[in-house]
Each structure stands twice: as structure tokens, then as C-alpha cells.
C-alpha positions in Angstrom: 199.4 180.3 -28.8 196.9 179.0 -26.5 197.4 176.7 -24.0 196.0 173.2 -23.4 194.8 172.7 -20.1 193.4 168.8 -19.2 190.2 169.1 -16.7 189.8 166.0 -14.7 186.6 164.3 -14.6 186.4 165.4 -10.4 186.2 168.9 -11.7 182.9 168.3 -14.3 180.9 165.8 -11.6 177.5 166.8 -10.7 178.6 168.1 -7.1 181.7 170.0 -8.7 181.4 173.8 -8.3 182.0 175.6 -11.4 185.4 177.8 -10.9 187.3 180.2 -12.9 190.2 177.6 -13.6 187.5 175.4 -14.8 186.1 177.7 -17.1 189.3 179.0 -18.2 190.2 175.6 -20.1 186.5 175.2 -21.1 187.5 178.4 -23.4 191.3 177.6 -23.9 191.1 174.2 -25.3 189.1 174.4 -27.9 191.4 177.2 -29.9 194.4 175.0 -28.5 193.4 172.1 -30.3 192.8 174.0 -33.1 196.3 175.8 -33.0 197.9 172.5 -32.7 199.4 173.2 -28.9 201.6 170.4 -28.6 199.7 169.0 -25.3 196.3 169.0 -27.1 194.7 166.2 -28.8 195.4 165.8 -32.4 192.3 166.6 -34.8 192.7 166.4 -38.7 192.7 170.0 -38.8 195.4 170.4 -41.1 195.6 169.5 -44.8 198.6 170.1 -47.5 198.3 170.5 -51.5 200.8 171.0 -54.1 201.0 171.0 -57.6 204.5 169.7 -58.6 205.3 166.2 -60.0 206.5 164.8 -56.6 204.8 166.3 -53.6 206.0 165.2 -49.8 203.5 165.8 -46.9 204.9 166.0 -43.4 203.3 166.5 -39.7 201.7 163.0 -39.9 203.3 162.4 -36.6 200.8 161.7 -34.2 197.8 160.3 -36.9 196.8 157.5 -37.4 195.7 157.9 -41.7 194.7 160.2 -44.2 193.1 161.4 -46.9 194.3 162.7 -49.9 193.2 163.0 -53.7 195.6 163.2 -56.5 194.8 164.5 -60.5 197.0 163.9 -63.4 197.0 165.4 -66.8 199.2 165.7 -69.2 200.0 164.5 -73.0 202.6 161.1 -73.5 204.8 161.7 -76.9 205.0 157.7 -77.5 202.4 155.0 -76.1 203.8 154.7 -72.4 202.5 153.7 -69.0 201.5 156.7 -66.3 201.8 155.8 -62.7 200.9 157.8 -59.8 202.4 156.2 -56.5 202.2 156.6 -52.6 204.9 156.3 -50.5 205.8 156.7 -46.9 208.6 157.7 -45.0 209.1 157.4 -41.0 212.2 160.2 -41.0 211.7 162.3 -44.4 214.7 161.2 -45.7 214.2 157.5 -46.9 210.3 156.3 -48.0 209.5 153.4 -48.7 206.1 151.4 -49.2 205.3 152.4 -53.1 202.3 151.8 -53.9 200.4 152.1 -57.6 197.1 154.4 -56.7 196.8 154.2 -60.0 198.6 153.2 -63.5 197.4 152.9 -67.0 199.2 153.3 -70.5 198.6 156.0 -73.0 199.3 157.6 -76.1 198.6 161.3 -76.1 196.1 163.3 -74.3 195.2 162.0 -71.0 193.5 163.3 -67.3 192.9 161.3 -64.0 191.6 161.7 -60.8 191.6 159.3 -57.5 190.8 159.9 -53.7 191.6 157.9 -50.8 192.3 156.7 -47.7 195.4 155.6 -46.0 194.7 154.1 -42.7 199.2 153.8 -41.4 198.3 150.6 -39.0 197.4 148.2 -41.5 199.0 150.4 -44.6 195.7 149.9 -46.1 194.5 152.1 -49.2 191.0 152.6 -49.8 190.6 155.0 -53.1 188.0 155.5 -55.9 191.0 154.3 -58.3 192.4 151.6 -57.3 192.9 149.6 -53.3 196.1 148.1 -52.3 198.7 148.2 -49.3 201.6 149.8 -48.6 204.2 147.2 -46.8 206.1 148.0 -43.7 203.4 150.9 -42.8 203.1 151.7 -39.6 202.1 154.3 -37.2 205.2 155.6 -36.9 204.7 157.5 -40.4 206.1 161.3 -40.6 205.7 161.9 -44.3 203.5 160.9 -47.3 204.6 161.0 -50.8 202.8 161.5 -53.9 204.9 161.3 -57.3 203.8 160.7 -61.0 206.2 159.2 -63.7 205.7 158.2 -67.1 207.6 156.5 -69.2 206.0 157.6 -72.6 207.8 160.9 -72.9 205.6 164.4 -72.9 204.7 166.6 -70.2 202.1 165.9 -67.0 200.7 168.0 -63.9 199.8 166.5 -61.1 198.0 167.9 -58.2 197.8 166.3 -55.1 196.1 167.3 -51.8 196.8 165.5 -48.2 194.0 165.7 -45.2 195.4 164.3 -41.9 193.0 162.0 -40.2 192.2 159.6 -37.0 193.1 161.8 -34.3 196.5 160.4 -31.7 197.4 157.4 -33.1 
């Protein structure tokens, strides 16, 4: 992995000279930031999808939201209500923070899409579905969860997909 090298503003004034060490991290930090060195800025460069019915993200250390889109089908037995909920967890053990993206009751056939925006200051949800806030959020967050449930019987997919966003937090 490449290494992440900081280049202080004395060495990029108009009366610096350019030097090799200079132009060394001019080249180095761009793939370092991109590798995720561990000195470099965070970037959303990095995005998660799964397609089972409860899907945790990690690696949100270090950002301060993200995006993420989640689609449900599936087919209730009985007249029952579908949820899809977010949920947060600062160790990946315990989360906390449900929130409803979105929830409606069906009999039958049935498919749904949202996609969002989780800023983990304010816990705030901006989504195409639904808008809300997760309590207790913070920008200590680790993990993201994504579950469905439904509580008219059947079967349901749902696929979720998790872009990391807003740089250090």
C-alpha cells in the first residue's frame, strides 16, 4: 500500500523549489487516499451491497453519513405490514436508532424501492420514501443496518446497497 505523505503549505508557496520529496507525495497521495492508507483523508470511496434480509455495513468510522438504497419484493400469505428499517450501531454488537425507511401493509405481490441519505450528526434521514431521524446518532457510528420484516407471512428479498459519504467526520 501506498503511503500518505502531508506536504506543508511552505513546501507549495510561490518561492518553494520544487524537490523530489515534494513530488514524490504529489504522486503518492492520490493512490493513498484511494487505498484507504490509514493517515490519508477519508473519501467515500468505498460502498457495500448485499442481498439478504438483514444486511450490516461496517468501516463508517471516520464519516460523517451515507448513502444507501434499499429494494424489497416479495409476496405476504395474509394481509400484513412490510417494514424496512435503519439502524445504527457504534461497536457492531448492539444497534440501536430504528428507524421506518419505509412501511406499508399488503396482501400478496409486492416490490419497493427507497434511496437516502443518512447524515450521523444530526441522525437525519433524507430518502425518496419516507424522512425521519434516527435518535442517539452520532458521529461515533461504526455500522449501518438494514433489515426487512413482515408480519404477513410469505417470502421477501431485499437488496440493499451502502455508499460512505462526508469525508473525516
Amino acid at each position: 500500500m501506498t503511503t500518505y505523505t502531508t506536504i506543508p503549505d511552505t513546501d507549495v508557496d510561490q518561492d518553494s523549489p520544487l524537490t523530489v520529496t515534494l513530488l514524490t507525495a504529489l504522486r503518492d497521495n492520490l493512490p493513498a487516499t484511494m487505498e484507504l492508507d490509514s493517515t490519508a483523508p477519508k473519501m467515500a470511496v468505498d460502498a457495500d451491497r448485499s442481498a439478504s434480509a438483514t444486511a450490516d455495513y461496517d468501516g463508517m468510522d471516520d464519516f460523517s453519513g451515507c448513502r444507501f438504497f434499499a429494494h424489497i419484493q416479495g409476496s405476504n400469505s395474509t394481509s400484513g405490514t412490510v417494514k424496512v428499517t435503519i439502524s445504527y450501531s457504534t461497536d457492531g454488537v448492539s444497534f440501536s436508532g430504528d428507524t421506518d425507511v419505509f412501511s406499508f401493509t399488503v396482501s400478496g405481490n409486492y416490490t419497493r424501492s427507497c434511496m437516502g441519505h443518512i447524515d450521523f450528526a444530526s441522525g437525519n434521514i433524507t430518502a425518496s420514501c419516507a424522512a425521519g431521524t434516527m435518535s442517539g446518532a452520532s458521529t461515533s457510528i461504526t455500522h449501518i443496518r438494514i433489515a426487512a420484516t413482515s408480519t404477513g407471512g410469505g417470502s421477501r428479498t431485499l437488496q440493499s446497497y451502502v455508499e460512505r459519504t462526508g469525508g473525516a467526520a
